[in-house]
C-alpha positions in Angstrom: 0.0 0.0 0.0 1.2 3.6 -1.0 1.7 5.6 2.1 0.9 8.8 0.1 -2.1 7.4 -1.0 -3.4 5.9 2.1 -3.2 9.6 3.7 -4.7 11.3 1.4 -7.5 8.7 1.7 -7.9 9.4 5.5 -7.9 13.0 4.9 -10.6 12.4 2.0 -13.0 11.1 4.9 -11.9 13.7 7.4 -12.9 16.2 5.3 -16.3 15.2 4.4 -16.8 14.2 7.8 -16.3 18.0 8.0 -18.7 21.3 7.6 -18.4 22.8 4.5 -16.2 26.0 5.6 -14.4 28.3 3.1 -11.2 26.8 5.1 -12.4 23.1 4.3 -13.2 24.0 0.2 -9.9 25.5 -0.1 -8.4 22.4 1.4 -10.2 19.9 -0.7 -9.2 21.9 -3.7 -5.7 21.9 -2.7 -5.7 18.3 -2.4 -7.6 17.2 -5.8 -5.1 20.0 -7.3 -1.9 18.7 -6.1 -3.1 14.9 -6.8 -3.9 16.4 -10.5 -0.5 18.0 -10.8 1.1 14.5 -9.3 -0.7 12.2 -12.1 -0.3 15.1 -14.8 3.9 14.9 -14.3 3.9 11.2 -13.4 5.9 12.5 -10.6 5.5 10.1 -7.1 5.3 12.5 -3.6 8.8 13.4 -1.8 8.9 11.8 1.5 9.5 14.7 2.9 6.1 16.3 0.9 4.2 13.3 2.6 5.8 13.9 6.1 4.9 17.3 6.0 1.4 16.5 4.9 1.3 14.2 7.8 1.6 17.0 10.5 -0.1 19.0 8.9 -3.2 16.6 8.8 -2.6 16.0 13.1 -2.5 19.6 13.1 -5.8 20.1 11.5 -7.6 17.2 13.2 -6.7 18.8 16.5 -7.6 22.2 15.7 -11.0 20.5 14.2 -11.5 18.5 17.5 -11.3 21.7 19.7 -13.4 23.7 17.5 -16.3 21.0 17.9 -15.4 20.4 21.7 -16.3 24.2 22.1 -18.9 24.6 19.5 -20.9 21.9 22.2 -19.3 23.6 25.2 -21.2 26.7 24.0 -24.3 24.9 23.4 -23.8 23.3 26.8 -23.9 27.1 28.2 -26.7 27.8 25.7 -28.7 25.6 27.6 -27.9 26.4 30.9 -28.7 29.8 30.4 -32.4 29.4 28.5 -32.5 27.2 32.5 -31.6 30.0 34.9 -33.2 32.7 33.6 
């Protein structure tokens, strides 16, 4: 199994698993260009490319993880607000 490939799958699912934010069209844009421009040379990934891409993806899961832990933290405070008052 490609390792380049098998990333880009994950992130595939990660992303439609995601809402559709200007950040997240940009991203999936990137990706379908970059994988264009990879078949369109016949050029395979640098390691280094796929490393890269690697953190990046960690990066962007965590930052996606805290932005939905808070997005139900605020609904959390939503509702116990609409309670107390």
């Amino acid at each position: 199994m490609d390792k380049g490939n098998h990333g880009i799958s994950q992130f595939d699912q990660f992303l439609s698993s995601q809402d559709s934010s200007v950040v997240n069209k940009f991203l999936q844009k990137y990706w379908k260009t970059k994988q264009t421009l990879i078949k369109v040379t016949g050029k395979k990934e640098d390691e280094h490319v796929v490393a890269s891409d690697a953190d990046l993806d960690a990066k962007l899961e965590v930052f996606h993880s805290v932005q939905r832990t808070c997005m139900e933290l605020l609904k959390v405070i939503e509702q116990y607000q609409r309670r107390i008052t």
